[in-house]
C-alpha positions in Angstrom: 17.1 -5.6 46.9 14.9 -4.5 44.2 12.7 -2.4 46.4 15.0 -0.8 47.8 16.7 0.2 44.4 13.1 1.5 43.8 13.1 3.4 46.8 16.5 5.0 46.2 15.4 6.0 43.1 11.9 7.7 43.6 14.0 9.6 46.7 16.3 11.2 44.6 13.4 11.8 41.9 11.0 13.1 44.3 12.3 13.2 47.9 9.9 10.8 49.1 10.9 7.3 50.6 8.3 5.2 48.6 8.4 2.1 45.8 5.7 3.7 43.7 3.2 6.8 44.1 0.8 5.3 41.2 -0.4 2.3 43.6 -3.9 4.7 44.2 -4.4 6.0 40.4 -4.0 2.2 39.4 -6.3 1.0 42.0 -8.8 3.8 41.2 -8.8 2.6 37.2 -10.3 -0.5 37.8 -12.9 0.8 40.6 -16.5 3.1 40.4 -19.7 2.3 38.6 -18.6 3.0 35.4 -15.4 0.8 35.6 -15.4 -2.6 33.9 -12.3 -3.5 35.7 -9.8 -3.9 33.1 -8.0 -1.2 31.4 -10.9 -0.8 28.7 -13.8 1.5 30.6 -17.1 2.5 29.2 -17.1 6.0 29.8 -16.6 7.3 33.5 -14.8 5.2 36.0 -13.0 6.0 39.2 -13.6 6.8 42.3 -14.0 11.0 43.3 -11.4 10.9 46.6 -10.9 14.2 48.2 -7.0 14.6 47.6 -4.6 16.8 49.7 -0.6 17.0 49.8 2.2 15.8 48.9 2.0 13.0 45.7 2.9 10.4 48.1 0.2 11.4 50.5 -2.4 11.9 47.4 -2.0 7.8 46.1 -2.5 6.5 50.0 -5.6 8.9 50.3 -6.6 7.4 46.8 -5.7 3.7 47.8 -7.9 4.2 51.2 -10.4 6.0 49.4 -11.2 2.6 46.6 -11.0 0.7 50.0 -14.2 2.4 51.6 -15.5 2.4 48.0 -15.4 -1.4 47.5 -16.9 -1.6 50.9 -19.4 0.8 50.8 -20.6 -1.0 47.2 -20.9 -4.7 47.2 -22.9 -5.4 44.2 -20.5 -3.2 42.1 -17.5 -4.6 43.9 -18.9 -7.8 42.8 -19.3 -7.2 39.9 -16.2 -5.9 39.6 -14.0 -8.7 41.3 -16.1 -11.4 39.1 -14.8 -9.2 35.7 -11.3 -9.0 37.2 -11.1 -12.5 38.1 -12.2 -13.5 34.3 -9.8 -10.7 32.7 -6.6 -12.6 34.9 -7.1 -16.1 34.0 -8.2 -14.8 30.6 -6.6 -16.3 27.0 -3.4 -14.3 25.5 -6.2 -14.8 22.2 -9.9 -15.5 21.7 -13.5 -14.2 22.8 -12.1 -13.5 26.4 -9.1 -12.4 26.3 -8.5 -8.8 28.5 -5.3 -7.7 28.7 -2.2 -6.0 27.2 -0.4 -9.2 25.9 -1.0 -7.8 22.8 3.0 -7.7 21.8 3.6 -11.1 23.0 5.9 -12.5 20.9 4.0 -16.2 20.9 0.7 -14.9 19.7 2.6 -14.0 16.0 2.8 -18.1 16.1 -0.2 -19.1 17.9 -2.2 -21.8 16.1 -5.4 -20.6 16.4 -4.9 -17.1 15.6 -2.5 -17.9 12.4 -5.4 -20.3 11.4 -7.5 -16.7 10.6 -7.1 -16.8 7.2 -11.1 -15.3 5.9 -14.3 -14.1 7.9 -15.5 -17.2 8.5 -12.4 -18.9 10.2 -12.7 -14.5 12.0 -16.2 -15.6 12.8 -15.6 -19.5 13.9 -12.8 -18.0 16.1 -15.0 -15.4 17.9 -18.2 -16.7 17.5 -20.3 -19.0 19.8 -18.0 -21.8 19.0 -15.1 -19.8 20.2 -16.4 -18.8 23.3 -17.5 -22.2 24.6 -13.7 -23.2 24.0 -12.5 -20.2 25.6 -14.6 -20.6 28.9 -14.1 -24.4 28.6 -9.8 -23.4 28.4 -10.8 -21.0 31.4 -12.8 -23.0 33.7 -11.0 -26.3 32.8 -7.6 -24.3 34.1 -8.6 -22.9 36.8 -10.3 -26.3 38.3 -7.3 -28.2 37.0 -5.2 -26.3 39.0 -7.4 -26.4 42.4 -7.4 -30.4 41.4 -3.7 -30.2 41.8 -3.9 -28.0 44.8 -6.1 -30.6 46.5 -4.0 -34.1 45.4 -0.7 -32.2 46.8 -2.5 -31.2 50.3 -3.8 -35.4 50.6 -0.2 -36.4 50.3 0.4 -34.8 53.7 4.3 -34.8 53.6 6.8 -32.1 51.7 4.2 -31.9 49.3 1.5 -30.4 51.5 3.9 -27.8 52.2 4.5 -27.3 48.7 1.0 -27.0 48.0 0.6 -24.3 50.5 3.2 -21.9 49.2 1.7 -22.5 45.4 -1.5 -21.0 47.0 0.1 -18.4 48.5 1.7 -17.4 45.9 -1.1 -17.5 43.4 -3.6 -15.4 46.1 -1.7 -12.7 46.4 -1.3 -12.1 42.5 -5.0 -12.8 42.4 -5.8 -10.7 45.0 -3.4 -7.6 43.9 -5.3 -7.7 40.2 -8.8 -8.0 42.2 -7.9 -4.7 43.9 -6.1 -3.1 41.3 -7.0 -3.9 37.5 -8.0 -7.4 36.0 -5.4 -8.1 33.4 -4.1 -11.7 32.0 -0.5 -10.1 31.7 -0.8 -10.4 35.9 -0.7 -13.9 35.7 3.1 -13.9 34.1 4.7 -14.0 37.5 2.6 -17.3 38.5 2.5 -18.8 35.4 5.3 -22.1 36.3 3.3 -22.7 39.5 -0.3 -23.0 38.0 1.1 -25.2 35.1 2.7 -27.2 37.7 -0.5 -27.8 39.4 -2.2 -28.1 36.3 0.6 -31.0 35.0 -0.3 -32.7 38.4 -3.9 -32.3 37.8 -3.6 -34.3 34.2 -1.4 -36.7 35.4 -3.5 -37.9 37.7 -6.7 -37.4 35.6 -4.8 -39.7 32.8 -3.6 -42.0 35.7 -7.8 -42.7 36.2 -7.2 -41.1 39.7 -4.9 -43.5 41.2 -2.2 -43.2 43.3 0.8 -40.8 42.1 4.5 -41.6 43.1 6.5 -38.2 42.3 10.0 -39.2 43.8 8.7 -40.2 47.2 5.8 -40.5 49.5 2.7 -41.4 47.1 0.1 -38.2 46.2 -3.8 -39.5 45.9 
């Protein structure tokens, strides 16, 4: 329903039947040599497409054009997706984060950030020590959550099906930031699943790995 709101609108804005003409110049920020593939650049970024038409017909040229430019590049594209990849499952706060959760109402009462109180707590928070607990949060997320993945898919009943949707779900959003901009505002929309699989993760981590009883047929 909400597409097609979209495309109602952008028809009577612009005649064209579309959900978005900006799909290419979004695509295009996070791509080229110069790209660091978040929003923040150092200096030229972007791909040169040759353009023609309507604005519709410019963002598909654009979108194909990144396409052939990713292929036509794997180190940078590498490079690239690796940077993306780190800005999405980035913290809201801390050495790593990338992103525009800037406004986020729960950073003005985030523990961490409301313990900066001088430049040494500013240099605790952002120095060595700080990074190792960021990439610590980071990796100890991520593999939490394939941890979960992996102990739904053993139980082999409703829950292997579960698991499969969760990944699903969480590949396209990672797959639509790796092609578009890296950005740990992305991973709003997949935020309840991960934590889920994270929650299952711990539970059995704190359950020493034993069997796990969730209202019916036992997860390993």
């Amino acid at each position: 329903m909400f597409p097609a709101t979209l495309i109602f609108r952008n028809y009577h804005a612009t005649g064209q039947n579309i959900i978005s003409s900006n799909l290419g110049v979004t695509m295009n920020i996070g791509a080229g040599s110069g790209a660091t593939g978040g929003f923040q650049t150092k200096g030229d970024y972007g791909v040169l497409c040759n353009l023609s038409g309507t604005e519709a017909q410019q963002d598909n040229q654009k979108v194909k054009c990144v396409l052939e430019w990713y292929l036509n590049h794997p180190r940078d594209s590498f490079r690239l997706f690796l940077n993306k990849s780190i800005y999405f499952w980035s913290p809201w706060f801390g050495p790593l984060e990338n992103g525009t959760m800037g406004r986020n109402p729960w950073l003005t009462v985030h523990p961490i950030k409301q313990s900066i109180s001088d430049r040494e707590t500013l240099a605790a928070v952002y120095g060595n020590f700080g990074k190792f607990i960021s990439w610590a949060w980071l990796i100890g997320s991520i593999c939490l959550m394939v941890y979960g993945l992996r102990i739904l898919w053993r139980a082999r009943f409703g829950e292997r099906q579960i698991a499969s949707l969760a990944l699903l779900i969480i590949s396209v959003n990672w797959f639509i930031s790796l092609l578009t901009i890296g950005d740990h505002r992305f991973r709003i929309p997949i935020m309840g699943i991960s934590l889920f699989l994270q929650a299952i993760g711990l539970k059995t981590l704190f359950s020493g790995g034993k069997r796990l009883v969730v209202d019916g047929p036992a997860l390993r």
